[in-house]
C-alpha positions as CSV (number, residue, x, y, z in Angstrom):
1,X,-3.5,20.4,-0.6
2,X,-1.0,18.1,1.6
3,X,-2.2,18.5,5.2
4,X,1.0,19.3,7.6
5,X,2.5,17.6,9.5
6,X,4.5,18.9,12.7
7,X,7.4,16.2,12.6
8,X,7.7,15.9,8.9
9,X,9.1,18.6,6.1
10,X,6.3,19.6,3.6
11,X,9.0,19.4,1.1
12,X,9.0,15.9,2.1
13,X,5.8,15.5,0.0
14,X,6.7,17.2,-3.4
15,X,7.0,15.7,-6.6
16,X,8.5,16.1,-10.0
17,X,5.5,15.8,-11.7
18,X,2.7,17.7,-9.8
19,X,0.2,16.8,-13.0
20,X,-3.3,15.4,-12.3
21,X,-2.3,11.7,-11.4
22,X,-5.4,10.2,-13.4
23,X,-3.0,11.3,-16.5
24,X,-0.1,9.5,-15.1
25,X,-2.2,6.4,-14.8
26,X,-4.6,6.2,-18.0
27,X,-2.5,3.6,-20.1
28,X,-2.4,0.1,-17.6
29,X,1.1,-0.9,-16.6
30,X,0.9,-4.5,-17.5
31,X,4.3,-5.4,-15.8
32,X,6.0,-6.4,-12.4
33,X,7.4,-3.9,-10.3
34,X,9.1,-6.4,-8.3
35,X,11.3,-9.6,-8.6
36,X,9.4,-12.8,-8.8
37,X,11.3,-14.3,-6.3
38,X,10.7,-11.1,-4.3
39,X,6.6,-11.6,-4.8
40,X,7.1,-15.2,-4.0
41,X,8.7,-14.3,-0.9
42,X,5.0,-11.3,-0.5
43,X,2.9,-14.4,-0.9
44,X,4.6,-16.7,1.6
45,X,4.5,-14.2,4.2
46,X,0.5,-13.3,3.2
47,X,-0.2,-17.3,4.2
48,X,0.3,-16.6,7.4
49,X,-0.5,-13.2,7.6
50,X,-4.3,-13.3,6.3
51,X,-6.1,-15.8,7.6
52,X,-8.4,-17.8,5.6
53,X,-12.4,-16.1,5.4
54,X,-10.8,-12.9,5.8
55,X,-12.4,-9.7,4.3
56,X,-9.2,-8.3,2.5
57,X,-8.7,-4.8,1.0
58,X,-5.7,-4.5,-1.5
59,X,-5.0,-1.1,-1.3
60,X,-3.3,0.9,-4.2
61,X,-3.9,-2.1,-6.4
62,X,-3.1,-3.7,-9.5
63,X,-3.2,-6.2,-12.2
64,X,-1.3,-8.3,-9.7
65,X,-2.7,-10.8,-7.1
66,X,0.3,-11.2,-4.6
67,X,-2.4,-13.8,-2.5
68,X,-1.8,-17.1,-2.1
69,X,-4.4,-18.6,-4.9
70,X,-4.9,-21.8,-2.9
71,X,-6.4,-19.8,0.0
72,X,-10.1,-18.7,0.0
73,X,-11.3,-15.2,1.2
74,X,-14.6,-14.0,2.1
75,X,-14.6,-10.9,0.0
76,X,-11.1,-9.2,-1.5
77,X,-11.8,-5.8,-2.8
78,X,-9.3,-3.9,-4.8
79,X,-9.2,-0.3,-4.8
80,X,-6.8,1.3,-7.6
81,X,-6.0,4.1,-9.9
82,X,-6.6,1.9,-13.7
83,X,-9.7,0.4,-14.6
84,X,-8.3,-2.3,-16.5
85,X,-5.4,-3.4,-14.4
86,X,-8.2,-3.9,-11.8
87,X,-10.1,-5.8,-13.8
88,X,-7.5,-8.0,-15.3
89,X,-6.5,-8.9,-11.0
90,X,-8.9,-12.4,-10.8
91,X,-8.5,-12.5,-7.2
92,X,-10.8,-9.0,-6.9
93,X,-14.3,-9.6,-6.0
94,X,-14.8,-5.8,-6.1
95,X,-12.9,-3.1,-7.4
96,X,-12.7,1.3,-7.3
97,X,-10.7,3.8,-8.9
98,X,-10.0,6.6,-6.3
99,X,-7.3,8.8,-6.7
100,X,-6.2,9.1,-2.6
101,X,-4.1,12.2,-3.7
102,X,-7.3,13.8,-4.1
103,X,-9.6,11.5,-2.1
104,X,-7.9,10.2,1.3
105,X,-10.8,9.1,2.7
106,X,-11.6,5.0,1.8
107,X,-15.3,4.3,0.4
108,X,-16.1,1.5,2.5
109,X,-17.8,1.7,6.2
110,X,-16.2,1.0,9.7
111,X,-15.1,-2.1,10.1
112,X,-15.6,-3.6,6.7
113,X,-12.0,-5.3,6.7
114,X,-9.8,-8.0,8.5
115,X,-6.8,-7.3,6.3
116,X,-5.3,-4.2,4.4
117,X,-2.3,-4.6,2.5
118,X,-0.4,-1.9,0.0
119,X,2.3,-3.5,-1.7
120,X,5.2,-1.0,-3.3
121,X,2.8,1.9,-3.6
122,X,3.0,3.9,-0.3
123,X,6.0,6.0,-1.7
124,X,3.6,7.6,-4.0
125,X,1.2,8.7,-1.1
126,X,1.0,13.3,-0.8
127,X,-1.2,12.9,2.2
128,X,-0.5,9.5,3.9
129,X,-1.0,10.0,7.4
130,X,-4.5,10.9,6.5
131,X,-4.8,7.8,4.3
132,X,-3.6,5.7,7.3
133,X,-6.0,7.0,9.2
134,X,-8.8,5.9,6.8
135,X,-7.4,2.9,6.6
136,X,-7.6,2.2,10.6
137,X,-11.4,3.5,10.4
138,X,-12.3,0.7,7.6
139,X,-10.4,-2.3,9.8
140,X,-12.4,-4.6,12.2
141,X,-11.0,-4.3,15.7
142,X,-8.4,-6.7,15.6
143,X,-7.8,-6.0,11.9
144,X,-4.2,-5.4,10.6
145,X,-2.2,-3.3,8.0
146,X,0.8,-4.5,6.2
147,X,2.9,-2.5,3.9
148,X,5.6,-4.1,1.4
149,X,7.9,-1.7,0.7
150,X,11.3,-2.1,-2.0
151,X,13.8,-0.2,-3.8
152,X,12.1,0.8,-7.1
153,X,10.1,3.7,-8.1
154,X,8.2,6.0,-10.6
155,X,10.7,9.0,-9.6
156,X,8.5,11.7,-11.3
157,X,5.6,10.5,-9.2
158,X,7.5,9.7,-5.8
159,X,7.5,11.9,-3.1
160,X,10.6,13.7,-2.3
161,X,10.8,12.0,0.9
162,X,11.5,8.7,-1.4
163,X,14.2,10.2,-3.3
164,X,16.4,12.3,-0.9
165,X,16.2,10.3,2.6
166,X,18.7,6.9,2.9
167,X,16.6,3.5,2.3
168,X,16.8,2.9,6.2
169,X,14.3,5.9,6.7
170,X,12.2,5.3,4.1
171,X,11.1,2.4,6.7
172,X,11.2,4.7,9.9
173,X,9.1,7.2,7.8
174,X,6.5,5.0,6.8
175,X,6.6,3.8,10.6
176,X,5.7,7.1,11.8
177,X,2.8,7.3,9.1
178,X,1.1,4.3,10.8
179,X,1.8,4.8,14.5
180,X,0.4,8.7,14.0
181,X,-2.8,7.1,12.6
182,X,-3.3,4.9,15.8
183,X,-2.0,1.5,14.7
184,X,-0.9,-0.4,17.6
185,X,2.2,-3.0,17.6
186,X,3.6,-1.2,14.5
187,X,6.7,-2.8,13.5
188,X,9.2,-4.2,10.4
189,X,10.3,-7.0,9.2
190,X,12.7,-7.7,6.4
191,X,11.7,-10.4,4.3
192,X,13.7,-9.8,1.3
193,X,15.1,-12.9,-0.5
194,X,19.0,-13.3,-2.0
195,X,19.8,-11.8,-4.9
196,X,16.6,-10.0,-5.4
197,X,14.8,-6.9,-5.1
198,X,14.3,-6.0,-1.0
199,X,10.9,-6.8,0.8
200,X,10.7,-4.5,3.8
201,X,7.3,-5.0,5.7
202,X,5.8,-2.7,8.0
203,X,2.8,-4.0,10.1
204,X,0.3,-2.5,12.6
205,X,-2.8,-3.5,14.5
206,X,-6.1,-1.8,15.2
C-alpha cells in the first residue's frame, strides 16, 4: 500500500494498470525510450557529473548504459526490474531485480554510493518519497542524486500524477519527492537538446 503523503493527492499515485508489475516487465524492452541525441546530451552532462572512481548506482535500470564509456568507475551496480535487460547493460558490475513498488527499501548498506542516477523511470514510482529516502541512506556523505526526466511514458504503468498534471509540475513534483527525503541543494536543470525529446534534470545532495 502507497504510504500518504500530507501535501500530495493519493489519487496522485493510481494507475491504469494496478497488475503485479513483475507481469508488466517479464518480456525485456530491447529499445530506447529516449532520442539519441537526447541520451547523448545524459552522457555529456554524467562527465561531469560523476566523477571518475566513483561507486555508481543506476537506479530503475536497463539494457542501456547512458555512462560515458571512456570513463572508469570503481563499482556501477544496476538495480532493475528484467533479468536480461540487466545483463545485456556491459557497464554493470552488479545487478538486482527488486520491484520498489513492493520493496522501497534499496539492498545495499549506508554509504555504499557516490552517485545515484534514475534516468526516465521515476514517473512509474507508487511510493517515491519512501524510495528517495532509501536512496539518501545508501549515498556517502557528499553523495548526489540525479534524476533525468522526459516526455514519454508507459501510460498504463504511470502514475496519475504523470498523466493529469502540466509537464512544468511533473518537475516541481519530483522536487518535492527529493527535498522531503532530506536532499540538500535540490534543484533543475534543463538540458534538453533541439529538436529532440526534453532532458529535465533534477539534482540533490546528501
Amino acid at each position: 500500500m502507497t504510504a500518504q503523503h500530507p501535501d500530495i493527492p493519493a489519487q496522485f499515485f493510481a494507475r491504469q494498470d494496478e497488475t503485479p508489475d513483475e507481469l508488466f516487465y517479464v518480456a525485456p524492452r530491447f529499445e530506447a525510450h529516449i532520442d539519441q541525441a537526447t541520451i547523448d546530451a545524459l552522457t555529456e552532462f554524467y562527465r561531469t557529473f560523476i566523477p571518475p572512481g566513483a561507486r555508481v548506482l543506476d537506479l530503475m535500470s536497463s539494457w542501456i548504459s547512458h555512462l560515458p564509456e571512456e570513463v572508469s568507475y570503481s563499482h556501477v551496480a544496476g538495480l532493475g526490474m528484467n533479468l536480461e535487460e540487466l545483463e545485456a547493460n556491459r557497464r554493470l558490475d552488479e545487478v538486482r531485480v527488486q520491484n520498489l513498488n513492493e520493496t522501497p527499501t534499496l539492498p545495499y548498506p549506508a554509504g555504499s554510493f557516490d552517485r545515484v542516477m534514475i534516468v526516465v523511470s521515476v514517473q512509474y514510482l507508487i511510493q517515491p518519497i519512501e524510495v528517495m529516502r532509501s536512496i539518501h541512506q545508501v549515498l556517502d556523505d557528499g553523495g548526489r542524486l540525479c534524476i533525468a526526466m522526459s516526455h514519454r511514458l508507459f501510460p498504463t504503468k504511470a502514475v496519475a500524477a504523470f498523466q493529469q498534471l502540466p509537464r512544468k509540475e511533473w518537475i516541481q513534483l519530483v522536487g518535492y519527492y527529493v527535498d522531503q527525503a532530506g536532499f540538500a541543494d535540490v534543484a533543475f536543470e534543463d538540458r534538453s537538446p533541439a529538436g529532440a525529446d526534453p532532458l529535465w534534470l533534477i539534482i540533490g545532495t546528501r
